[in-house]
N, C-alpha and C positions, 0 to 999 in steps of 0.2 A: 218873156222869161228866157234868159239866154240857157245853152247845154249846161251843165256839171263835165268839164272838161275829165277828172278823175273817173267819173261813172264812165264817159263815153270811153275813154281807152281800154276802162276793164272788160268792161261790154264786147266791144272790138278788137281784142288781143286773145281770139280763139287760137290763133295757129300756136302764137307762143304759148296759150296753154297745153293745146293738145300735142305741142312738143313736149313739154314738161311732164305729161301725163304717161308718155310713151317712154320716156327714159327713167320711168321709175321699177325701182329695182323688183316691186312687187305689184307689177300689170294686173295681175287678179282681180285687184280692188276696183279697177275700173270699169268691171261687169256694170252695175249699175249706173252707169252716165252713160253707156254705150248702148242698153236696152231700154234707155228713159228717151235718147236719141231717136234707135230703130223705132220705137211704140210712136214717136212723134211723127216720123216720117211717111209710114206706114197710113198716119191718118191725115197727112198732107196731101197723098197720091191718089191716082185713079179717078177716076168720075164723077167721086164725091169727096171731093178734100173736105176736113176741117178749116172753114174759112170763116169771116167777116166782109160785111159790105161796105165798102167803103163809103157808098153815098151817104150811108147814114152816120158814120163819123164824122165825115169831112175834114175840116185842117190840112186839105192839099192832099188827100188820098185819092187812088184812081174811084170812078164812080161805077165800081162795078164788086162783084165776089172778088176778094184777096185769101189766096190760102193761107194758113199760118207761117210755112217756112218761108213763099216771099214776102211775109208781112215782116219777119225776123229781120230777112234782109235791108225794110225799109227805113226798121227800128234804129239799125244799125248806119245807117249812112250819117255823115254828118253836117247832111240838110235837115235831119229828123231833129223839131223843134220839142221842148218840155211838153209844150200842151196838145202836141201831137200824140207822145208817150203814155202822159197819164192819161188821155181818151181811150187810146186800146187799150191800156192795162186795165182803167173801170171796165171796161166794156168786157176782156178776157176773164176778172178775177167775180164779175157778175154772174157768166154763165158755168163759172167753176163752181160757186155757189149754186147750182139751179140742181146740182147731185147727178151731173152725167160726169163720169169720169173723164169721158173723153175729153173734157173743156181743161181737167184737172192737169192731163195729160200734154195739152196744147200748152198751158201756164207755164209748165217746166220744161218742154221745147224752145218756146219763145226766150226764156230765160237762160237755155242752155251756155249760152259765151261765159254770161254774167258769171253762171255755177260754176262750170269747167274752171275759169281762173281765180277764183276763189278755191277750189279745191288742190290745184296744182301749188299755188302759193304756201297752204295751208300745210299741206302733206312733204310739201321741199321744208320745212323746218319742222319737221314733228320725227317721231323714232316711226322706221317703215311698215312696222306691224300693226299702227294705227291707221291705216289704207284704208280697210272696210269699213272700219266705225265712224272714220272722217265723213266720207263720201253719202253713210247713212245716216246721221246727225246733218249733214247739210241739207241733203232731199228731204228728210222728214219734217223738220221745222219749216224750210220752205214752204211745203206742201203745208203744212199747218194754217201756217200765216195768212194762207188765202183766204180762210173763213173768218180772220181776227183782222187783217190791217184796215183800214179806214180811207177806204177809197174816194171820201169829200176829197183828205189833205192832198196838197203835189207829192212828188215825188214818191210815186207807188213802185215801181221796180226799184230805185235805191234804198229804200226801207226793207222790201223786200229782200236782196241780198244782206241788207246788213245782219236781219234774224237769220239767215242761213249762214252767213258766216258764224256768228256768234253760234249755232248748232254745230257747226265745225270744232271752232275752239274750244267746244264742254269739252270734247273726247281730250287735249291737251289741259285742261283745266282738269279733268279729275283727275290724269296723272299725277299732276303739280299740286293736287290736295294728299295722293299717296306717298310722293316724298317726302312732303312734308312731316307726314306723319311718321316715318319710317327715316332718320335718321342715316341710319346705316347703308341706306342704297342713294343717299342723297352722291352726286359726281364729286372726287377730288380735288377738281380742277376747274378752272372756269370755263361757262359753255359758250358764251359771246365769240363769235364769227365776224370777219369785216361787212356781213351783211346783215348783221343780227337786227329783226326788227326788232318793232317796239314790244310786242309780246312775251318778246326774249332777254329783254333786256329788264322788264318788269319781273322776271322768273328770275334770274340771276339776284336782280336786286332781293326778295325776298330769300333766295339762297344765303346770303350774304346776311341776312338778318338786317338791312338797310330799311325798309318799311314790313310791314306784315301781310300776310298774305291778303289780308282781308283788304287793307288798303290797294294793294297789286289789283286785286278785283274791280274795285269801287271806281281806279282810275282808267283800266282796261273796257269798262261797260259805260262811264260816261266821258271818255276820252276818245275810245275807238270805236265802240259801240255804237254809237249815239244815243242813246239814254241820256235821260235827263235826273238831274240829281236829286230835284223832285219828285220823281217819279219812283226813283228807289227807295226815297226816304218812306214814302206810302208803304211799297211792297215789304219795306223791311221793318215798317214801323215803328221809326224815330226820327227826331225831328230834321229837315233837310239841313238848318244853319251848322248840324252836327256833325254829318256828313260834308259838307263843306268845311269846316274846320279840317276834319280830316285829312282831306285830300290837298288842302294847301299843305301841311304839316310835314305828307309823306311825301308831296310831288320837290319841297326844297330839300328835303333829305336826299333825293336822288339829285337834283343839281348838284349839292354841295358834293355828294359822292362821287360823280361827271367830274366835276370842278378839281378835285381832289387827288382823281387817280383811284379812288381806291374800286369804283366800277368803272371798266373799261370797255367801251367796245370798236375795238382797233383788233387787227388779226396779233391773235397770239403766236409769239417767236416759239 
């Protein structure tokens, strides 16, 4: 099973997050990734780190106790194979599950890179007084997911970040459900930047009254998400072919609008 080249850069582009982190205009916010850090490091050290044995993993680990922060680092190299990954993540998101915090606390050290630049990303397009609630929507569903993800399937930390992301993006989603509702404070002007992702550009479209909000959702959580549109159909129950209808409908309304000029996202003169 080859890497997830995407996973491995996010994973791996701590400095550039915690550049990102550090130039933001409201530092405060970062209490929480920096005491979720300290807590982890703190139970890395001394005489009795937070470890795993490697012999009983195996997949090329040394055959001895591994702390969790050089196990991060091992995570992180890019000899570190899929099925190396998902062995420590079952084996971490197990004793997360066993109801000692500390394991809970290892889970989100280990994971630290992955968070950090999902948070930094998140917070560079969002308004700067969503800092605290980003950074707490991201660690709580995290933390959540430990006791819900399904550590049979592969790819246990990329599922994992993806529910902590999408905990990020509530705190900008409920915004974009408050504009909506309030006309009046909706912007004059168009918000699309020459780096506008795709989040932003689903929010403009639904400004614009190009698709509806509801469709912006449905394509953001099985576009970006990873959701399946199965899955939501259950949650939201009605039928999936419906939902699927849907999302063709609004996704060539937004081409045509691309296509057209009338949503842009080129930097505004």
């Amino acid at each position: 099973m080859s890497s997830n080249p995407a996973i491995s850069q996010n994973l791996g582009d701590t400095a550039l997050a915690d550049t990102a982190l550090a130039d933001s205009a409201t530092p405060r916010w970062t209490n929480a990734l920096k005491v979720a850090e300290m807590s982890f490091r703190l139970l890395t050290t001394g005489p009795h780190p937070l470890a795993i044995n490697g012999c009983d993993l195996g997949h090329g680990l040394p055959a001895r106790q591994i702390d969790l922060e050089e196990l991060r680092g091992m995570m992180l190299a890019k000899s570190a194979t899929d099925a190396l990954k998902d062995a420590v993540w079952a084996e971490l998101v197990t004793r997360a599950r066993s109801g000692d915090p500390a394991w809970t606390i290892g889970c989100v050290g280990v994971a630290m890179p992955g968070l950090k630049a999902i948070a930094a990303r998140v917070i560079q397009t969002s308004p700067a007084r969503h800092g605290d609630d980003i950074v707490s929507e991201l660690l709580t569903e995290f933390v959540a997911q430990l006791a819900r993800v399904d550590i049979r399937r592969p790819n246990i930390a990329p599922r994992l970040l993806l529910w902590a992301r999408k905990g990020a993006l509530r705190v900008r989603g409920r915004e974009l459900r408050h504009r909506l509702c309030d006309p009046a404070q909706m912007p004059s002007h168009p918000i699309l930047t020459g780096e506008a992702g795709p989040e932003t550009v689903l929010e403009e479209a639904v400004r614009q009254e190009i698709i509806t909000a509801a469709s912006a959702s449905l394509i953001a959580r099985t576009r970006l998400d990873g959701e399946t549109v199965r899955d939501l159909a259950v949650e939201l129950g009605i039928p999936a072919s419906r939902l699927y209808r849907q999302r063709r409908t609004a996704e060539k309304r937004l081409v045509n609008a691309l296509r057209a000029g009338d949503l842009s996202t080129t930097p505004i003169g």
